[in-house]
N, C-alpha and C positions, 0 to 999 in steps of 0.2 A: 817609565813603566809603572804596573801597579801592583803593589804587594798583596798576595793572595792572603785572605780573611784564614783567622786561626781557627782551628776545627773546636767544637761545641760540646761539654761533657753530658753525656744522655744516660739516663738508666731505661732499661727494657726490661721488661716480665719473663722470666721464663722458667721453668720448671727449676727448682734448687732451692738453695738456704743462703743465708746469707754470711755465712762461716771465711767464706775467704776473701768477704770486705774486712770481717774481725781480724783475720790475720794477716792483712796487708801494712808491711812494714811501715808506713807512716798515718796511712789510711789517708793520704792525700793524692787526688787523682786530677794530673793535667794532661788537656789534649795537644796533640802537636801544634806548633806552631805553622801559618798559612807560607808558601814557598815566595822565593824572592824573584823580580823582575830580572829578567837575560835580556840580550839584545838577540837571542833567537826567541826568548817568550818572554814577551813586554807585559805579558797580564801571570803573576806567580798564582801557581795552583793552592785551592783552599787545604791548608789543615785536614788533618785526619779526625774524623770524631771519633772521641772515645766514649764505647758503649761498655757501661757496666749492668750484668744481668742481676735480678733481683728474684726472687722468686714472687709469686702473684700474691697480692695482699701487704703488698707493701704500701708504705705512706711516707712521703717526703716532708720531713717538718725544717722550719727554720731552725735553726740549730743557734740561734741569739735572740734577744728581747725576748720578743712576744709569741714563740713558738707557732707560730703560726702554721697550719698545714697549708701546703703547695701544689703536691699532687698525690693521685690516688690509684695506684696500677692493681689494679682489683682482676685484671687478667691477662691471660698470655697473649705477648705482642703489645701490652699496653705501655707507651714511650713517655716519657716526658724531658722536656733539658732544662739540666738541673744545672747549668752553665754556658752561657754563651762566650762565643770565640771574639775576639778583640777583631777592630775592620783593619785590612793592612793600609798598607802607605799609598795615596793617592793625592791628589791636588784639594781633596779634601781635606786631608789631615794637616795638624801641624807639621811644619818642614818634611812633609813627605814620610814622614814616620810611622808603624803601623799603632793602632792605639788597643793598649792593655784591655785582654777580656775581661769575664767580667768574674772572681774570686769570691766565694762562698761559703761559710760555715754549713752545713745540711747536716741533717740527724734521720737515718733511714729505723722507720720502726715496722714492724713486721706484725700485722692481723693476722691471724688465723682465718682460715676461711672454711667453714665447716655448719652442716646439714642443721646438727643437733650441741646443743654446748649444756655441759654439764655443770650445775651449777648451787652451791652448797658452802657450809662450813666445812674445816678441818676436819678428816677423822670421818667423814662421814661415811666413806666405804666410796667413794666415787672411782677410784683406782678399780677396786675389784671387781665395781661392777663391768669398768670398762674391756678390763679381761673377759669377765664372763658373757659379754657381750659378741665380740669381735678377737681377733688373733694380736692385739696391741697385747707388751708386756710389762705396763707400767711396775714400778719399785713398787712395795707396800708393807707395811710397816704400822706398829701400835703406838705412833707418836704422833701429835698435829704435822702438818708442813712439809708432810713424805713427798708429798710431790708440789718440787720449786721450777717448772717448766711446764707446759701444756705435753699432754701426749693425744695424740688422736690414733684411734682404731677404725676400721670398716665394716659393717654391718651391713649382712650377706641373708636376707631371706625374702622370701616371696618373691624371687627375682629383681628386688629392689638393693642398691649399694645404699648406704648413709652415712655419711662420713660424723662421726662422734669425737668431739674434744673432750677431754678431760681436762679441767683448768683450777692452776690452784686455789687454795680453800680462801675461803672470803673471812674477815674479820671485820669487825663495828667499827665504821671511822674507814670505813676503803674505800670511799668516793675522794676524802681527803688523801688519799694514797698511804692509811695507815697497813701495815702488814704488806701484803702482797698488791696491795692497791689497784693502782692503777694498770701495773703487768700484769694482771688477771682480766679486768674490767674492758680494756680495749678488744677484748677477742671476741666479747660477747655483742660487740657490735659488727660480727660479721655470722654469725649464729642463724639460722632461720628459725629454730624454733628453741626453746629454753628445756630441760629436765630437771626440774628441782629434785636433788638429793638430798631428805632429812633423817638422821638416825633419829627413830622412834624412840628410843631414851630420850632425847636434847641433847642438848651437848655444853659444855663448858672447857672454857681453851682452856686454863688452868685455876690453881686453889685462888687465885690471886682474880680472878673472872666469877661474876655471875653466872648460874645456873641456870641453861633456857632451855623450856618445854619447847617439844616440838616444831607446835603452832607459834611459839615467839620465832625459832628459828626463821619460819618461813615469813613474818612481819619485817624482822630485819633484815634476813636479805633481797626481800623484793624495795624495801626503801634505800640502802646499799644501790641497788641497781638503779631506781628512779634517781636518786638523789646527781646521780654520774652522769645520767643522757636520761633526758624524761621520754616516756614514750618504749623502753624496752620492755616494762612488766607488762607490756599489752600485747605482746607477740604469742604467740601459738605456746601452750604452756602444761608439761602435766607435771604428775608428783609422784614421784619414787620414795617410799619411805622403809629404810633400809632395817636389816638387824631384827626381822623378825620373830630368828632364833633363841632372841635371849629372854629373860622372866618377867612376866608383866606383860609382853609386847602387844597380845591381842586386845587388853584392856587400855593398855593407853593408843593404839591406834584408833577405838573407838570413842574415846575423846576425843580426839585429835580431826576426824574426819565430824563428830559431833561441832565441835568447833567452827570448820569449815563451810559445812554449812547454814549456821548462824551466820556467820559472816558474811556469806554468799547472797542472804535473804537484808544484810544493813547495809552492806560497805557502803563507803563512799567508790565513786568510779576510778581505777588505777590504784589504788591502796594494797592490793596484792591479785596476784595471775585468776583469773578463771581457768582453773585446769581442766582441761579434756576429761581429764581421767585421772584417779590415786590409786597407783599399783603398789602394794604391800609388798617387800621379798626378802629371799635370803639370798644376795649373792654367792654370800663362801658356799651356803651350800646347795647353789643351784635353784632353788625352790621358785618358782612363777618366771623365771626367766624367759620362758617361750610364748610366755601373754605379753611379756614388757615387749620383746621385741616386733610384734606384732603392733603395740600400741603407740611404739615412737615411726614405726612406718605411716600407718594412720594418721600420724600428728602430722606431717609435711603433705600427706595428701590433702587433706579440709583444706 
């Protein structure tokens, strides 16, 4: 008779997270084994495939060498096998034996998949705005780094949803995967359009860091961004420039938008976003928030 083929280990898209592959006691998942030849059924039945669900935006990397990506379940229903079943025993095999499937290292990493991706230095108020945005409740906090996880919210006007990430703060050297690197950088390649978040002060991580004007901020993080996947500072782009509560702020935003467009009228092409629009505001307190949300609907319609 012939031994039925072992079943095939598949991941499928589907709504969730991927928490209880984290918590699976060894994290090693085999499918059944294919059934054996009877002399009432000379052909054994194939294996069971084992489906593990993933949520959408997931990506299957090699988990050895050269990390290579495998597949890309960017939506629900989208399948890939992430392991084949071994063939059972036939006149094909050695001595009728069935032959070992096929065993695998995989590394599952999780994109985000979102409208609008928020995107800045530490500190820059990116959290608050996303509150004052949408009903998300991100931590927030007068430290760099408050937020070590992406949070998204949904943004509810004009009858339009837009789903908004918040994603951690960027540092110099985060295409090399310095600071939060590269688990920042992967989510903005699922983005449709960019929000640069700049606190009109600048910013500086610590005593121990340079001082950067505004306008530096937004130099280095669009080459941050190019440097990692070329091709993202050219997507749909505006500029939120935060903390206009505090002293100084109208003078140095009119630097700063002075700057901009100088720039606008030499750059070279991709060196930093052409933004739609520079919305000035004050998160914490409220101020222009019903012009920005208005202006990132606009941004995914153009």
């Amino acid at each position: 008779g012939l031994g039925g083929d072992g079943g095939d280990v598949i991941a499928r898209a589907q709504p969730g997270s991927l928490a209880h592959i984290a918590k699976h006691p060894s994290r090693r998942f085999i499918a059944p084994n294919g059934g054996h030849s009877t002399s009432q059924r000379p052909c054994g039945s194939k294996g069971r495939d084992l489906v593990i669900h993933v949520p959408p935006g997931t990506t299957v990397v090699n988990g050895e060498g050269d990390r290579q990506q495998l597949a890309d379940l960017d939506h629900v229903d989208a399948t890939a096998i992430l392991a084949r079943g071994g063939r059972g025993g036939s006149q094909l095999t050695p001595n009728f034996s069935g032959v070992k499937g096929e065993s695998r290292i995989l590394r599952l990493e999780l994109k985000l998949i979102a409208d609008i991706g928020f995107v800045g230095f530490p500190n820059a108020g990116k959290s608050t705005l996303l509150r004052s945005l949408s009903n998300a409740t991100p931590k927030v906090a007068s430290y760099p780094f408050t937020t070590i996880r992406p949070h998204l919210g949904v943004l509810c006007y004009g009858g339009h949803e837009v789903t908004l990430a918040d994603l951690p703060g960027l540092v110099e050297g985060a295409h090399l995967n310095v600071g939060m690197g590269h688990k920042f950088l992967k989510h903005v390649e699922r983005t449709k359009a960019l929000l640069f978040v700049v606190d009109v002060q600048g910013f500086q991580l610590s005593d121990h860091h340079d001082y950067r004007y505004a306008f530096e901020t937004i130099q280095l993080l669009s080459t941050e961004l190019e440097l990692y996947k070329q091709g993202l500072v050219g997507r749909p782009a505006a500029l939120v420039v935060t903390k206009m509560d505090t002293p100084g702020a109208v003078a140095k935003l009119q630097e700063l938008v002075t700057k901009l467009n100088e720039t606008k009228e030499n750059q070279s092409e991709g060196s930093i976003p052409v933004f739609r629009e520079v919305i000035p505001i004050s998160a914490l307190h409220g101020v222009a928030i019903e012009g920005l949300k208005k202006a990132i609907v606009q941004l995914l319609l153009i």
